[in-house]
N, C-alpha and C positions, 0 to 999 in steps of 0.2 A: 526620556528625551524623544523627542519629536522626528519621525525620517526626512531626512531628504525630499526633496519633491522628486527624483529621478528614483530615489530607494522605493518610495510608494508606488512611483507611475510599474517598478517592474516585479512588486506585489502583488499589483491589481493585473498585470499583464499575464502573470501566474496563475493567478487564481481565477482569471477567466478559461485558460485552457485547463485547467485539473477536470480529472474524469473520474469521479464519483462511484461509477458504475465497475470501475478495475481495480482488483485490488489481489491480493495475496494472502495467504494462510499458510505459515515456520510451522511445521508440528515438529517442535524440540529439536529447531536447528542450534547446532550446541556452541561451535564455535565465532567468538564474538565478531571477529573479519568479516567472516561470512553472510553472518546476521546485517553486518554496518553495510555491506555491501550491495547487500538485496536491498534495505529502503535507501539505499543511492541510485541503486537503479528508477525503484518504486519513484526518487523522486521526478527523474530525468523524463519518464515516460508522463508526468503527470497525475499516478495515483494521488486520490486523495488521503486515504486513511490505508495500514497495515494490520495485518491480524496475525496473531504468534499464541502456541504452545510454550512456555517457557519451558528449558531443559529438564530433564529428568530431576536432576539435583539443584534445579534451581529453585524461586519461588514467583507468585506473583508478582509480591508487592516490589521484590527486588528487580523483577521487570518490567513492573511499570517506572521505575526511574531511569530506565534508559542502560542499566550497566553496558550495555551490548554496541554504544556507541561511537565509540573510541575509534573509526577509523573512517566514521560515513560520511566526511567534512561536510557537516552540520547537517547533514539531512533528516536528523534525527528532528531537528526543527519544526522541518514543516511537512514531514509524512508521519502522525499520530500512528502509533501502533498500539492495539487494542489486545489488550492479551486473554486466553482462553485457557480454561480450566480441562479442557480433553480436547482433541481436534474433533471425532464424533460427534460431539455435540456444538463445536464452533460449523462444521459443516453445514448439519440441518440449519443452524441459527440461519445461516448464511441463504443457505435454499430457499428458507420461509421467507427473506427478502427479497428471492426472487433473482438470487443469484444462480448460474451453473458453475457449480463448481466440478474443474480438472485436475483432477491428478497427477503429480506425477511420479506415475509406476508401471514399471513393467507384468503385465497378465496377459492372458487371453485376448480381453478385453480392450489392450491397449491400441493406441491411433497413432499417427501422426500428428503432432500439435498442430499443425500450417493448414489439418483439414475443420478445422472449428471456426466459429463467426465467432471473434471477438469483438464484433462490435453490439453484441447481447451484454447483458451485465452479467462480468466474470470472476469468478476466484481462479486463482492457481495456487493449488495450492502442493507445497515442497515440503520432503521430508529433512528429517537430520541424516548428517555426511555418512554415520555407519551404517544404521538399518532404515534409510530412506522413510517414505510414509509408511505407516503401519497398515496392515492389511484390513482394519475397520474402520479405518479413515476412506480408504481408498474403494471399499464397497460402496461406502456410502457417499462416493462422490459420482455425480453424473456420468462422469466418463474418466478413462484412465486413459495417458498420452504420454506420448516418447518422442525424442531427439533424434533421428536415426543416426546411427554410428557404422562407421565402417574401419576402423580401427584394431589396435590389439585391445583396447582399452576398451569395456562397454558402458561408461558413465563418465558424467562431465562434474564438476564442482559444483557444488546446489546453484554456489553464487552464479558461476556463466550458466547454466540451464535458466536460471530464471530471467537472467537477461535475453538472450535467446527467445524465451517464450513472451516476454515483456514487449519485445519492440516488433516484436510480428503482431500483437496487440495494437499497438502504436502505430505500427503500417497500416492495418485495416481499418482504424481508424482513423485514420486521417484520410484513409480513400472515402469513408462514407462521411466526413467534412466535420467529424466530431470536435476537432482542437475549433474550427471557424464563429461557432458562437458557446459561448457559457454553458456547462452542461450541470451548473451549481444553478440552484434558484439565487433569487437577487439578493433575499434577507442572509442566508445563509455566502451569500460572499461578501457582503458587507460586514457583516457578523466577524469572520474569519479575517477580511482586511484591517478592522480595530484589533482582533488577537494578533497579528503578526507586526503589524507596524508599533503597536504598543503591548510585547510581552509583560512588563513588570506593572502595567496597570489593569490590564485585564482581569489578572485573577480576584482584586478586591471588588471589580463588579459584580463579576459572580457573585466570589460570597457574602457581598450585600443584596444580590436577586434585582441589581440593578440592570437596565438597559446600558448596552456601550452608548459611549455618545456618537453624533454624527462627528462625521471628517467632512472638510472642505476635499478640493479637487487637487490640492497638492499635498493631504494627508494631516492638513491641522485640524485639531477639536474646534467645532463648531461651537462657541458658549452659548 
């Protein structure tokens, strides 16, 4: 079925603010709320893509179907989450793109988050709720940064830390005018505007290695 012409126009109004450049790494955040809640966030701020550890006792392939969904009203939709076989090695992947990736964990080493440019291209990346990142994730991430607390309590819920760290991302950017023009190239949001305004026909494009077709301006196939 075909969108709307308003359903399209606030697709493409989406897809022109989404920021490519931000994004997040779950090293085995385990409970599913928590998980649905971080790419609700992810989606609010405009990440494009997520990256995750699936649980200890979980599996890939059982994460790449989304089980961890159930509470993210639908954001599981349109924030893809990429899943990783160790956070270590999702890190470097990440780095060699050219990302910094931040930690968050309490060391030595640790910062303030509010003192970092998020408007560089960023990971944050969040452990699971019991033993937070693991200490070779967190080596191997650029820097380590903290929440500061003043509390009896000395941690927050993965899910509010990442929001917290998410919309100070989101503040910085938008001081440096990042939402103001398209930070996707044009093929790549075109591409993405045929996958979302037509979920159930995308995928046969694919696996015929077909081109999507074009859309008109209120989101109908161009024949």
């Amino acid at each position: 079925m075909a969108p709307t012409p308003e359903r399209y126009a606030k697709i493409r109004r989406v897809l022109s603010k989404r920021q490519p450049t931000l994004t997040v790494l779950m090293d085995e955040v385990n409970k599913p709320h928590n998980l649905s809640a971080i790419v609700r966030t992810c989606d609010a701020v405009g990440v494009l893509e997520a990256h995750a550890v699936p649980p200890r006792h979980g599996t890939l392939a059982a994460f790449e179907g989304h089980t961890y969904d159930a509470t993210s009203g639908s954001a599981h939709k349109w924030v893809r989450v990429n899943p990783h076989a160790d956070a270590v090695g999702a890190v470097r992947e990440l780095q060699a793109r050219g990302f910094q990736v931040l930690a968050t964990h309490l060391s030595q080493r640790s910062v303030d988050y509010r003192e970092f440019d998020y408007s560089r291209p960023t990971c944050v990346l969040l452990g699971a709720e019991k033993w937070g990142v693991s200490d070779e994730a967190a080596e191997a991430a650029d820097a380590n940064i903290v929440i500061p607390m003043y509390g009896m309590v000395q941690s927050l819920n993965v899910s509010v830390a990442a929001a917290s760290i998410l919309f100070e991302a989101q503040r910085q950017r938008l001081t440096a005018g990042m939402y103001e023009t398209p930070q996707l190239a044009p093929a790549a949001l075109e591409a993405l505007a045929f996958e979302w305004a037509y979920p159930d026909l995308a995928p046969a494009y694919r696996e015929r290695g077909e081109a999507y077709p074009a859309l008109d301006e209120t989101g109908q196939i161009v024949s």
